[in-house]
C-alpha positions in Angstrom: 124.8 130.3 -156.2 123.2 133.7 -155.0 121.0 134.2 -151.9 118.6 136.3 -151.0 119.5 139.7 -152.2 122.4 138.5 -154.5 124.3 137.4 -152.1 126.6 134.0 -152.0 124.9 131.2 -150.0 127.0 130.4 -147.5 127.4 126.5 -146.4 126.1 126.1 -142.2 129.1 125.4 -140.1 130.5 126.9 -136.7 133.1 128.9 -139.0 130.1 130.2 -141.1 127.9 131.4 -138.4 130.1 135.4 -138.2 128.5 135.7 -142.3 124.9 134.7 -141.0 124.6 136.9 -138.3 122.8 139.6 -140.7 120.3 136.5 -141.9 118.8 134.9 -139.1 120.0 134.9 -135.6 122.6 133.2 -134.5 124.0 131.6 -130.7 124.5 134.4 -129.0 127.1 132.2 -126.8 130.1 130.8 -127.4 129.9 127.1 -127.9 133.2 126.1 -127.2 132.3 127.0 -123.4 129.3 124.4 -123.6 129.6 121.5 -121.3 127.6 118.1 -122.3 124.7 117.5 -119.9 122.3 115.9 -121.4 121.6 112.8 -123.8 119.2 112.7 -126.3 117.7 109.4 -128.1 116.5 109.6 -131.1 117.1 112.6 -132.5 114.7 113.9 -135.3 112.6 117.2 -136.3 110.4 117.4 -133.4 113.5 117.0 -131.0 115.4 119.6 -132.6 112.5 121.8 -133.0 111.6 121.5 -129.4 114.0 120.2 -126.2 117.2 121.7 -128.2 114.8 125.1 -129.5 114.1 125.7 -125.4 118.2 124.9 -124.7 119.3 126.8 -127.1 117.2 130.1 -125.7 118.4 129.2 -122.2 122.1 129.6 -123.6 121.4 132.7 -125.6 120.1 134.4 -121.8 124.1 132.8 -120.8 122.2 130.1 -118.4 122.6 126.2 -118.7 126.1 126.1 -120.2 126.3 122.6 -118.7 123.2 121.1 -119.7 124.6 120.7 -123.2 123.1 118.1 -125.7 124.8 114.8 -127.0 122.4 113.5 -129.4 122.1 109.4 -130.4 120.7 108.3 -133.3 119.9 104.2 -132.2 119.4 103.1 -135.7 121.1 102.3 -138.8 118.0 104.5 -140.8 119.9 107.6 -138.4 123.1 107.6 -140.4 122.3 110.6 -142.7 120.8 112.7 -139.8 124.3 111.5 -138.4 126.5 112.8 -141.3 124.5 115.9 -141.9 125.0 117.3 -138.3 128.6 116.4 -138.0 129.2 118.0 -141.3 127.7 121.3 -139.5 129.1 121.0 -136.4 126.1 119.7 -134.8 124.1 123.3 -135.9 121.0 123.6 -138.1 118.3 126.1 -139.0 115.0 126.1 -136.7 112.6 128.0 -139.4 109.0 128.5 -138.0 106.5 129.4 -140.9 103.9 131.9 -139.4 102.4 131.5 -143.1 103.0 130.8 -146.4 105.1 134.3 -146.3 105.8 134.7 -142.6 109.3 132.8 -141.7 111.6 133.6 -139.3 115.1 131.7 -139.2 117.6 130.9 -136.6 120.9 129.0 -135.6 120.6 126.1 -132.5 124.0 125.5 -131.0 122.5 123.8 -128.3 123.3 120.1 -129.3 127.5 119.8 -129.1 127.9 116.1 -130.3 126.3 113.1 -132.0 126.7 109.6 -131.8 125.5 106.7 -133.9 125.3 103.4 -131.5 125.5 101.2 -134.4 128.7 102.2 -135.2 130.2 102.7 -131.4 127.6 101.2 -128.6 130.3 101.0 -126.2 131.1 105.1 -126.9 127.2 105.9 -126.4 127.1 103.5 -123.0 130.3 105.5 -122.1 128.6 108.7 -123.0 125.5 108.1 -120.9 127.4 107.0 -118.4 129.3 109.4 -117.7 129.8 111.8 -114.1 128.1 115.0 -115.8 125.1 113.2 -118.1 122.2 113.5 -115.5 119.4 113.6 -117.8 118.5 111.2 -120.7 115.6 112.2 -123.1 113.6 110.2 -125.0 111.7 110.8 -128.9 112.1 107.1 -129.9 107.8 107.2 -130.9 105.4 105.5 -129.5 105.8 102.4 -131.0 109.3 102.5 -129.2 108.6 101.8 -125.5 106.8 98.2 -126.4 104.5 98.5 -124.0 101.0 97.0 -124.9 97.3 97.5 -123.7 97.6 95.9 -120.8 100.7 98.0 -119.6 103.4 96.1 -120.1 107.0 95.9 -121.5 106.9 93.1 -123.9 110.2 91.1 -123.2 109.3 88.5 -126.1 109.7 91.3 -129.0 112.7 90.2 -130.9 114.9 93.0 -130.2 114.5 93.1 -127.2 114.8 89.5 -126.5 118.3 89.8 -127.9 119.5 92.7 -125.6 118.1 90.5 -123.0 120.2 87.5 -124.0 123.7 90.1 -123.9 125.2 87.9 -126.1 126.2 91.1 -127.9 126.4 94.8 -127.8 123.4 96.7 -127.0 121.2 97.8 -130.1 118.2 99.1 -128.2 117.7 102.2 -125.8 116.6 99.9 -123.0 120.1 98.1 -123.6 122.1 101.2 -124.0 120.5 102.9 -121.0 120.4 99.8 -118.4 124.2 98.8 -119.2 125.3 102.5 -118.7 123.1 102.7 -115.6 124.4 99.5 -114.3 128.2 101.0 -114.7 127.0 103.9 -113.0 125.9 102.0 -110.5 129.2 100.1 -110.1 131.0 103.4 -110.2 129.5 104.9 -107.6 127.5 107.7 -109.8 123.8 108.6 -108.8 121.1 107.5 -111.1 120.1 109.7 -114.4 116.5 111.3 -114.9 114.8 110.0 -117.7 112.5 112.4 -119.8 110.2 111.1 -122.2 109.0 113.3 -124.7 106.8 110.7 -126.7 103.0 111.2 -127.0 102.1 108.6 -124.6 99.6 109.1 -121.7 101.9 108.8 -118.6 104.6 108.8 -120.9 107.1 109.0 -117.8 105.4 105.9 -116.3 105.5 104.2 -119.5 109.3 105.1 -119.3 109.9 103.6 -115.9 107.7 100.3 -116.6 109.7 99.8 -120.1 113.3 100.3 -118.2 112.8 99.1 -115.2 111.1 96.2 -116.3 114.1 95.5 -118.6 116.5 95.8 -115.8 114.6 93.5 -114.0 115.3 90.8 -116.1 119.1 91.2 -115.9 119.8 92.2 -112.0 116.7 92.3 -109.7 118.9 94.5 -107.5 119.5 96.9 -110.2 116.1 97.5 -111.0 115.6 98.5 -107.4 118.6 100.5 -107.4 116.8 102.3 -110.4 114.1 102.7 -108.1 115.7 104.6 -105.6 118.0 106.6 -107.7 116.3 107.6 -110.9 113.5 109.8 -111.9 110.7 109.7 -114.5 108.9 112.7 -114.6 106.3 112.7 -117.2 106.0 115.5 -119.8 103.3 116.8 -122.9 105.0 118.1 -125.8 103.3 120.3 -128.5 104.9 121.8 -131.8 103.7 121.0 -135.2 106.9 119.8 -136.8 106.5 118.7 -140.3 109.1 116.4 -142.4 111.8 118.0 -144.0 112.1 118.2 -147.6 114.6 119.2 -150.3 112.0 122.3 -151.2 112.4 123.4 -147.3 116.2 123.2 -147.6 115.9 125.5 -151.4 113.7 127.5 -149.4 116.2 128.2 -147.0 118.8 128.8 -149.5 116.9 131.1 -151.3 115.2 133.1 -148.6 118.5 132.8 -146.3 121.2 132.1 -148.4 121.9 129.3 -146.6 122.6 125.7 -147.3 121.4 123.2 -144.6 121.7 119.6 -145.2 118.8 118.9 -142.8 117.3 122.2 -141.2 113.9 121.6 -139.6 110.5 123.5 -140.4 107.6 123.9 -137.6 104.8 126.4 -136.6 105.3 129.7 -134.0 103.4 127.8 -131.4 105.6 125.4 -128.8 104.7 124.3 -125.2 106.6 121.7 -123.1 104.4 121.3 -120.0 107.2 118.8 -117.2 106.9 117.4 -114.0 109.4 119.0 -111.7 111.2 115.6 -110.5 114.6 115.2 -111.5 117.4 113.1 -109.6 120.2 115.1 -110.2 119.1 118.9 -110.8 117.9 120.4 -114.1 118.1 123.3 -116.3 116.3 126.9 -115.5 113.6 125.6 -118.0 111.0 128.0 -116.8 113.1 130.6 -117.4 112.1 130.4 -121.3 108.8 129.4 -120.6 108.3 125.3 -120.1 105.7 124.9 -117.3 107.0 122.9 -115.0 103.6 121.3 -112.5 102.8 118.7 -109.8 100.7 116.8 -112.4 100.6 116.8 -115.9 98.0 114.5 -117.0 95.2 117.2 -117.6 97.8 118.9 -119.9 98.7 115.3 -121.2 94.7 114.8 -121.9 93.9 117.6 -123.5 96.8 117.3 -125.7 96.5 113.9 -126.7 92.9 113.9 -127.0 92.6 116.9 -129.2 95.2 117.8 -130.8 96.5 114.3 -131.5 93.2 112.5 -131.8 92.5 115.6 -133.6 95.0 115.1 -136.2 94.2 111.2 -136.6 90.5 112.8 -137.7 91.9 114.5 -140.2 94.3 112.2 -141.7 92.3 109.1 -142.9 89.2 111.1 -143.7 91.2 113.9 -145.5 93.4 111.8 -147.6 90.3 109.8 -148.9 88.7 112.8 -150.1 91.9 113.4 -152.1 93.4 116.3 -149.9 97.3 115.2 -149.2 98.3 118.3 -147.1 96.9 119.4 -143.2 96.0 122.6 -144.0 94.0 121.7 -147.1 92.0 119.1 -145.4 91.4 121.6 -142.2 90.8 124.9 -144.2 87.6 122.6 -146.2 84.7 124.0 -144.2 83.5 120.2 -144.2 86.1 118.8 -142.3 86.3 121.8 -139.9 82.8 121.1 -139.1 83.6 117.7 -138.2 86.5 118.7 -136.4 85.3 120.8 -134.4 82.0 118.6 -133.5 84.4 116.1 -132.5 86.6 118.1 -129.4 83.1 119.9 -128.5 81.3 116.4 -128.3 82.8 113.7 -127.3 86.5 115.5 -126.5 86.0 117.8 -124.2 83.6 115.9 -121.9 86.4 113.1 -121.7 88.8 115.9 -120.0 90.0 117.2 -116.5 89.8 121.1 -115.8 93.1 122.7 -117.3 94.9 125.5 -114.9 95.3 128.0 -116.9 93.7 127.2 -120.2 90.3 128.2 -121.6 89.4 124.3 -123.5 87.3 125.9 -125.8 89.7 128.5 -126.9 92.3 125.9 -127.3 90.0 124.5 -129.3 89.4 127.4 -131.8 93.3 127.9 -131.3 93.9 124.3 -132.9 91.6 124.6 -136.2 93.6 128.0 -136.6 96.9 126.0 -136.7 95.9 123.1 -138.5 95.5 124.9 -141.3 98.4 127.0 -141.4 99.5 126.6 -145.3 102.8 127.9 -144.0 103.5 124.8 -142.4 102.5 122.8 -145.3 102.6 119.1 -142.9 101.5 116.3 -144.8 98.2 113.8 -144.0 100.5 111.1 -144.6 102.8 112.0 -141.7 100.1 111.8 -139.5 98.8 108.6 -140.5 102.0 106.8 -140.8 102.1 103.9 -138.1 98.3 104.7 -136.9 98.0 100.6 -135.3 100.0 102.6 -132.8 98.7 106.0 -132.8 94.4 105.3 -132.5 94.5 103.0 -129.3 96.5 105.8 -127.6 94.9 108.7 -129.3 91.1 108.1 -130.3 90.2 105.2 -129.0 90.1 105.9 -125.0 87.9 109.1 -126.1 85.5 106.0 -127.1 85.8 104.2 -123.9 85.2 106.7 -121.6 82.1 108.0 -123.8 80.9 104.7 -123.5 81.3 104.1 -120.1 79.2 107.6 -119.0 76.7 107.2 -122.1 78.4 110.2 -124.2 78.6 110.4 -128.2 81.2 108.5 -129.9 79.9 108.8 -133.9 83.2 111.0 -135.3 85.6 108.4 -133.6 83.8 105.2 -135.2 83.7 107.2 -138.4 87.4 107.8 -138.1 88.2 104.1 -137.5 86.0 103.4 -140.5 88.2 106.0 -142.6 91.1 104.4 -141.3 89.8 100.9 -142.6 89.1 102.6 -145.9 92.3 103.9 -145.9 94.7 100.9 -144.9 93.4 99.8 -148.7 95.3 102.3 -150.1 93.6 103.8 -152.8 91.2 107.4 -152.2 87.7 107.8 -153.2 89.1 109.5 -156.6 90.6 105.9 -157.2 94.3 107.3 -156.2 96.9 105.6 -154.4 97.3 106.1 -150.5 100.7 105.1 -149.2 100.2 103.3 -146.4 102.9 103.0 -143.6 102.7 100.9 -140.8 104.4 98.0 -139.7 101.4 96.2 -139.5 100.4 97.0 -143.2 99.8 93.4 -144.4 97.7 92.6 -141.1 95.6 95.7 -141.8 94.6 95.0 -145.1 94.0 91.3 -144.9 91.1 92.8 -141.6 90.3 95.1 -143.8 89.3 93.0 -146.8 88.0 90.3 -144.5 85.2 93.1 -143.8 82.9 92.0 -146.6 82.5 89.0 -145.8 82.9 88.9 -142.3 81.4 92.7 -141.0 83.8 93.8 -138.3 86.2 91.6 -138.5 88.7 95.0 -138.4 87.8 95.3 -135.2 88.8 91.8 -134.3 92.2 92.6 -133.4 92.7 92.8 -129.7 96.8 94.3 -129.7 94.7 97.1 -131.1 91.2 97.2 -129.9 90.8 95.3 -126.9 87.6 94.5 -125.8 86.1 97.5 -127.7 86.3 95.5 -130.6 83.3 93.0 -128.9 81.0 95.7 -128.1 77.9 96.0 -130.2 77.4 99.3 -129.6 81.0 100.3 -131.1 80.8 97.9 -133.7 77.2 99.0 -134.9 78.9 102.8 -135.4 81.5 101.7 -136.9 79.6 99.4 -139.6 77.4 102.6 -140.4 80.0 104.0 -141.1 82.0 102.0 -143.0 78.5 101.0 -145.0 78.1 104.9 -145.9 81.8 104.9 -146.7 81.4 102.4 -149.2 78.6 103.4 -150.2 78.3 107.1 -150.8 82.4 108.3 -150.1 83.4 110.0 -147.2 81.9 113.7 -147.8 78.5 112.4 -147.8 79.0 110.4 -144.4 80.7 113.5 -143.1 78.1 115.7 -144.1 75.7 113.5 -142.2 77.3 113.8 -139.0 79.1 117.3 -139.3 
């Protein structure tokens, strides 16, 4: 099969890598001399594209040759990223899309092994567990930590409650993680830092409650051993990492001439802003540019609040105007308007001041790469599991509006979309795929609107008490009324 420029395509492997040095760079290091340092759970796009992408440059400037990465998939649904990395020696293409033209390609080496814990628990316990692991990082989404509205771990959720009872391997993180922490303990090793890397406000707090609390339940003295000896330094995360797909990977091939069984696609942009608290030392992060503060909510805010909430705009509201792709639904002047409107509005005024950051060109900076074609992310991705994405994302932007008398219109308008959309079907009459685990719950609130106005609202795991307040509710039922009624651009159009 020929590449770019007639050349063969040449399979992605650590014997391969000589041929694609005059493609796409390549470790500039040798990875035989790579020490494992570091533990990564749940390995996807946005990991890859992100924690490995900043270890990987550290390597290529011949720093953090012991801060390697072991990644573990927890899940059975992990299995092919499992098999396609050990088929390539743990490598894979990073390609960031500048544009629909504009790619530029290159090797990460960082990540040295992979494990699949429902295959071997006792081999990933061992792994995290052992002398030189000192930090353990965390993409496991935000669904993952089970911590609820109120702040905390929920013991009663059925997998948990069976890691609890030990009456069997470990199949969670919080099992994994506590069992190898407790062997550490025994051994005589110092505690691990755990990095989060989830978009979660206080997403290293959230961390500690979730582990700690779960350690609690199995040796009180361990948990306060945990206390003493382990950090959780919170963290914001930012890169626009889409889903792979089988026309990435014939892309890649054709553009490259390579073949990738699972490369990962994102935009130029990446920031990783981290608290500088670790128990047992860290890599020279800043040396490739991750900030590393005293504090990182106001990073953690702004992030959350506009490009995440910014991103659960677009979704519903996009897809039921029959756009399926980001950059469609953000390049419609429409939905820019609206956007926009939103972060200027009721954003921004919800926000602590940034050090070194301009809010409003971050702003402008964030319609720019939303709609990036090049990227080509889907509105579906960003909708997927939205029961736990709005309370963290939109839905404090309405409290603290409410609380200091501040607009609030876009975010009941995107909560109406959302109960549009959880019907499945677009204002065209297309389907909407909805994914959520809360799907069937969803729909049967939704559909219970008509008779029962608000009864969405009505579900306190999501809402909490702002599904009782009349002034919420009253925004929300305009909109959903004009929604019904007229379609989403005309209810846009009215607030836009």
């Amino acid at each position: 099969m020929p590449g770019p420029s007639g050349t063969q395509v040449t399979a992605l492997n650590e014997a391969s890598l000589v041929d694609l040095s005059d493609r796409m760079a390549i470790p500039g290091y040798q990875r035989s001399q790579v020490r494992p340092g570091i533990v990564h759970l749940g390995v996807g796009g946005f990991h890859r594209a992100h924690q490995a992408f900043y270890l990987d440059r550290l390597m290529n400037l011949g720093k953090a040759m012991d801060w390697g990465i072991v990644g573990v998939g927890v899940l059975a649904r992990d299995r092919p990223m499992r098999d396609a990395l050990l088929a390539q020696d743990e490598l894979y293409c990073l390609v960031e899309k500048a544009s629909a033209d504009d790619w530029r390609a290159r090797v990460i080496g960082s990540m040295i092994g992979y494990l699949l814990a429902t295959d071997d628990p006792e081999a990933v316990i061992e792994r995290l567990a052992h002398p030189t692991t000192r930090i353990v990082s965390l993409t496991i989404t935000e669904a993952g930590y089970h911590v609820g509205l109120d702040g905390s771990f929920d013991v009663s959720a059925p997998e948990i409650a069976h890691d609890l009872e030990r009456r069997a391997a470990p199949a969670t993180v919080f099992g994994l993680v506590v069992e190898a922490v407790r062997r550490r303990r025994q051994r005589g090793l110092g505690g691990v830092t755990v990095v989060s890397c989830d978009n979660l406000q206080g997403n290293g707090g959230v961390a500690r409650t979730a582990f700690r609390t779960f350690a609690s339940h199995i040796d009180l003295d361990l948990a306060r051993w945990m206390d003493e000896e382990m950090r959780f330094p919170n963290s914001m995360v930012d890169r626009i990492t889409p889903v792979t797909t089988d026309a990435d990977r014939r892309a890649l091939a054709d553009r490259f001439g390579v073949t990738d069984r699972w490369p990962v696609v994102c935009e130029p942009f990446v920031q990783w802003i981290l608290e500088d608290e670790f128990a047992s030392g860290r890599p020279a992060l800043e040396a490739v540019g991750v900030q590393l503060v005293e504090d990182v909510a106001p990073y953690e805010l702004m992030k959350l609040r506009l490009l995440n909430a910014g991103h659960q705009l677009l979704a519903y509201a996009g897809s039921l105007a029959g756009y399926r792709l980001v950059h469609e639904a953000a390049g419609d002047p429409l939905f820019s308007r609206f956007l926009a409107g939103y972060m200027r509005q009721e954003a921004l005024p919800t926000l602590l001041p940034v050090e070194g950051i301009d809010l409003r060109e971050y702003c402008a900076e964030l319609l720019v790469r939303f709609a990036n074609p090049g990227v080509g992310d889907t509105l579906s991705r960003l909708a997927a599991n939205a029961s736990d994405l709005i309370p963290k994302f939109v839905l404090p932007v309405v409290r603290h509006q409410l609380a200091h008398g501040g607009p609030f219109d876009r975010c009941a308008t995107t909560v109406a979309c959302w109960a549009r959309y959880v019907m499945s079907v677009d204002d065209q009459g297309e389907p909407i795929a909805l994914n959520d685990r809360n799907a069937e719950r969803l729909r049967s609130a939704a559909r219970s609107e008509e008779s029962e106005p608000g009864s969405f609202l009505r579900q306190p795991e999501i809402f909490g008490e702002l599904g009782e307040d009349e002034r919420f509710q009253d925004a929300y039922l305009r909109a959903l009324t004009s929604l019904r009624t007229r379609g989403v651009r005309p209810t846009l159009e009215a607030i836009a």
